[in-house]
C-alpha positions as CSV (number, residue, x, y, z in Angstrom):
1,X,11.6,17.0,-16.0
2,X,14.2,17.1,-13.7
3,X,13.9,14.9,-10.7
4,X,16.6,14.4,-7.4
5,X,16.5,12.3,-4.3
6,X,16.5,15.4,-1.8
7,X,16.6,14.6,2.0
8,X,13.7,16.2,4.0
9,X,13.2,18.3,7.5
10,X,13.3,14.5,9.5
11,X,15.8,12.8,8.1
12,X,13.9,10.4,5.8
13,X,14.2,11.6,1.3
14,X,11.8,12.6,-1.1
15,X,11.9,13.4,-5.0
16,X,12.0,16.6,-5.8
17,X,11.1,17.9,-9.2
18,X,12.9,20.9,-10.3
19,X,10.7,22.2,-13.2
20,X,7.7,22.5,-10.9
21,X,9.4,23.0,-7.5
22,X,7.5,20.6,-5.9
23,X,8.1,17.4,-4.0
24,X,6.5,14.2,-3.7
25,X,6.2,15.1,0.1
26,X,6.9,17.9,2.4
27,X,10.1,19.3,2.9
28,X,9.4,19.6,6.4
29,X,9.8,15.7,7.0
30,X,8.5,12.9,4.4
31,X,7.8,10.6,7.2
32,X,6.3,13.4,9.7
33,X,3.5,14.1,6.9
34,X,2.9,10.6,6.2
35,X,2.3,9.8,9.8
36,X,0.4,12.6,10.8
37,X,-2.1,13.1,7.7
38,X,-2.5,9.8,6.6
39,X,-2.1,7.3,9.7
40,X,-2.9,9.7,12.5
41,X,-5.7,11.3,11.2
42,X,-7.0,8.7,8.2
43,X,-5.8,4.9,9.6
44,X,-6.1,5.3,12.9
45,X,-9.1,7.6,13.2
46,X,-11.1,5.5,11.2
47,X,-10.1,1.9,13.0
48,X,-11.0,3.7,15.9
49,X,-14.5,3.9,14.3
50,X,-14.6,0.6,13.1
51,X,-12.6,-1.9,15.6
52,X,-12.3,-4.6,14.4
53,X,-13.7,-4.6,10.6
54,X,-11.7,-5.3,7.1
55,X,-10.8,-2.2,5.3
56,X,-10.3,-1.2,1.6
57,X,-7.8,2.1,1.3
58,X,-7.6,3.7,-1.8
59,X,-4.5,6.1,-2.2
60,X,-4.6,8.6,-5.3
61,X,-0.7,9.1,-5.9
62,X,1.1,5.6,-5.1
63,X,4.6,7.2,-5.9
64,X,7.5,6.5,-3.5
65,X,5.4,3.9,-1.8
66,X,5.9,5.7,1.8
67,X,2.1,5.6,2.7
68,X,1.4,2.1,1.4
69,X,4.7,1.1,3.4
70,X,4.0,2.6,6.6
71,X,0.0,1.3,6.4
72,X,1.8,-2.2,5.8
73,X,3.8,-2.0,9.2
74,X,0.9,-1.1,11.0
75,X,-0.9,-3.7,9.3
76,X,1.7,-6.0,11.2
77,X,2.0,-4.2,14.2
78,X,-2.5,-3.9,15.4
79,X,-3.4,-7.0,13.1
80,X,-5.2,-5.1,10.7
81,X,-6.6,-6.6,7.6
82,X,-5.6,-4.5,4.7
83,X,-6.6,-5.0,0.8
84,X,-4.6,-1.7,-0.7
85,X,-5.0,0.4,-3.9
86,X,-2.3,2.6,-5.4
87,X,-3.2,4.3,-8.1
88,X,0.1,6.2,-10.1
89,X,0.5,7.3,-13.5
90,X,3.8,7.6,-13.5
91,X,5.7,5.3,-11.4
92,X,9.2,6.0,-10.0
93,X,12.1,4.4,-11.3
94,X,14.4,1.6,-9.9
95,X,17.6,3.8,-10.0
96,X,15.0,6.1,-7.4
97,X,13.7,3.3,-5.1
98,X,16.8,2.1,-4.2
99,X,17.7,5.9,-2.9
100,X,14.8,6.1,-0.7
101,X,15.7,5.7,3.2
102,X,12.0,4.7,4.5
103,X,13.0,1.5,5.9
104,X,16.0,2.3,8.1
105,X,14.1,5.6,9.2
106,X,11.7,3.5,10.3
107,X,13.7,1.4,12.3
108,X,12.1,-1.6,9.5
109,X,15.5,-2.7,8.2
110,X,14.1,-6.0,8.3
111,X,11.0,-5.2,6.3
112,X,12.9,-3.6,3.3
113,X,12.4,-6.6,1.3
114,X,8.7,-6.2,1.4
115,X,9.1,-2.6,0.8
116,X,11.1,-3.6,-2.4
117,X,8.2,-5.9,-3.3
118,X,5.7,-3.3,-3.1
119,X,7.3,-1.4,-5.8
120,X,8.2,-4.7,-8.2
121,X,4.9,-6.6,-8.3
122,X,2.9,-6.8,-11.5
123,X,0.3,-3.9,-12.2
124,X,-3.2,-4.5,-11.8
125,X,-3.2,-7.8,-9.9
126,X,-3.7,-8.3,-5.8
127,X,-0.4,-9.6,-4.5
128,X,-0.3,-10.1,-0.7
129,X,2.6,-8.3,0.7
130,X,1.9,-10.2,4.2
131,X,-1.1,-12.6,5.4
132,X,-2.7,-9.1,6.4
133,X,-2.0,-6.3,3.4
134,X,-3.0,-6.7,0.3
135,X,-1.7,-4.5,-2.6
136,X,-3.1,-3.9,-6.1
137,X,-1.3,-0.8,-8.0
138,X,-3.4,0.5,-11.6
139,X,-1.1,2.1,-13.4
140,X,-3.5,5.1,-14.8
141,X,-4.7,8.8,-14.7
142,X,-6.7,9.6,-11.5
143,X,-9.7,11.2,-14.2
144,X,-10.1,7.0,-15.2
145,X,-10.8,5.8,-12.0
146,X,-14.8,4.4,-12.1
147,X,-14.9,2.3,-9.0
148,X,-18.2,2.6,-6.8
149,X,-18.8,1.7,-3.1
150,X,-15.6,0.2,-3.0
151,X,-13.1,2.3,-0.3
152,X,-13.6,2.5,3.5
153,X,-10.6,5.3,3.3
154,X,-8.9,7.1,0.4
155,X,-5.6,8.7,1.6
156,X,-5.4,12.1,-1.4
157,X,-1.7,12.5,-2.2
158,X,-2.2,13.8,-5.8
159,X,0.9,16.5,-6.5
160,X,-0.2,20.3,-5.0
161,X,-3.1,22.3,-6.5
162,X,-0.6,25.0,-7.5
163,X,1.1,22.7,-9.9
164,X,-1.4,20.1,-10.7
165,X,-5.2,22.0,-10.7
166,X,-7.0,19.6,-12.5
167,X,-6.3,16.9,-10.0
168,X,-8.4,18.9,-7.2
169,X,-11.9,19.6,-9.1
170,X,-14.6,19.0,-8.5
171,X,-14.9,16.3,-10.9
172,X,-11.9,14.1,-9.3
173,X,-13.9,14.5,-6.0
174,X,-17.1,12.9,-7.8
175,X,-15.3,9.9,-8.5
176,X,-13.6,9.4,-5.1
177,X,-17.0,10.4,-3.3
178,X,-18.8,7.0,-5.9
179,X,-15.6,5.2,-5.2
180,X,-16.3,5.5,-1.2
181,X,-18.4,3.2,0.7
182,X,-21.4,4.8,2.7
183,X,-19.2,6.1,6.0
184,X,-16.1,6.2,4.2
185,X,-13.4,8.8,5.1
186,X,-11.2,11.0,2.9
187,X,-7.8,12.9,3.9
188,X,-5.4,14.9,2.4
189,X,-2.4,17.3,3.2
190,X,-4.1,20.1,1.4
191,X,-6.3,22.9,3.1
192,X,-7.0,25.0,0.1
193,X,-10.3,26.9,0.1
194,X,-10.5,25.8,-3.0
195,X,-10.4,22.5,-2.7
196,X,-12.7,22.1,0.3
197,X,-15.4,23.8,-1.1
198,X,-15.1,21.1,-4.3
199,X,-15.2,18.4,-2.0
200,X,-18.6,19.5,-0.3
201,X,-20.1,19.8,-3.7
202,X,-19.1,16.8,-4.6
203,X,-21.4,15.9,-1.6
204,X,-18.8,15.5,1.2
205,X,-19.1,16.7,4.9
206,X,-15.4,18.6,5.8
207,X,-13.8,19.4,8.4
208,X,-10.0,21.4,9.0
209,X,-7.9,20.2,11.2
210,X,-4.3,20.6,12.7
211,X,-1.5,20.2,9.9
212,X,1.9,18.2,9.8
213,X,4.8,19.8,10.7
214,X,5.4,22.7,8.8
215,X,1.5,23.4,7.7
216,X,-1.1,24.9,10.0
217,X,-4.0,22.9,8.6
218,X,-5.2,19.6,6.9
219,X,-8.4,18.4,5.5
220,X,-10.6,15.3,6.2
221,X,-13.8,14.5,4.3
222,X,-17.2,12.1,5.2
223,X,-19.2,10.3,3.1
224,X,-22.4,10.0,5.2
């Protein structure tokens, strides 16, 4: 499949995959999206539940790295402690990483090493990225995933319903709902009625809410 570094609606890149017409984030602004689906209304919703406490994020589509990067600056920046899971089947290439403009967007220039690291450490064993973030990335199909009561937040970047169905079944939402702690919180950039109405028989609690730029609406999930 054809894949290109493609710059996006704020400035910062994304791959864009030409087969499928899809992108590993919105056109609209890579960084925008990240920030407001997965920080604004994931990270920093649920600290502000939980002041205070350890967390354990699980994020279902590792890829460019840009969530697991931007949780590791805030990590730094509130004194968060961190253990991070990235799960990715199939993991971006080196020729790829070294296009992608996260750190200068970011004003981070001087974190770039550690972004770097993210995407060189050995699968499948904790490496600390910093004394507060913790990353492990499995290097598997989301469908093998048999964690339980193990996440406080699970950040849902899986590739777009339209092109990847299987990865928004109910069955997928089974295993993130035994992967989640009692309390946990799930979000995604996805609003589908589709996919909410898998999630609440998978026995989440949902709720819409306002989208990144460029999509009216967004989903977050509860594990009571």
């Amino acid at each position: 499949m054809e894949r290109k570094i493609i710059k996006t609606g704020d400035g910062s890149v994304t791959i864009h995959l030409s087969e499928w017409d899809e992108q590993y984030h919105s056109k609209h602004g890579a960084i925008q999206e990240a920030r407001h689906v997965f920080i604004k209304m994931g990270l920093e919703y649920w600290v502000g539940l939980n002041k205070g406490k350890e967390l354990a994020i699980l994020e279902i589509g590792f890829g460019t790295g840009l969530n697991a990067f931007i949780t590791f600056l805030e990590s730094k920046k509130n004194q968060l402690d961190i253990n991070y899971t990235g799960v990715e089947a199939y993991p971006v290439s080196e020729n790829e990483i070294r296009e992608l403009n996260y750190a200068e967007m970011l004003s981070a220039e001087n974190q770039v090493n550690s972004f770097h690291k993210m995407h060189e450490i050995t699968w499948d064993a904790p490496v600390g990225i910093s004394e507060n973030f913790q990353l492990v990335k499995q290097q598997k199909r989301f469908e093998q995933i048999e964690d339980v009561n193990k996440y406080d937040l699970v950040f849902f970047d899986a590739f777009g319903a339209r092109v990847q169905p299987e990865l928004w079944t109910e069955e997928i939402f089974n295993k993130m709902f035994s992967a989640m702690k009692s309390k946990a919180v799930l979000v995604t950039y996805s609003a589908k009625g589709s996919v909410r109405r898998a999630m609440q028989t998978a026995g989440f609690m949902v709720e819409r809410l306002p989208g990144p730029p460029g999509k009216r609406e967004m989903l977050r999930a509860f594990k009571k």
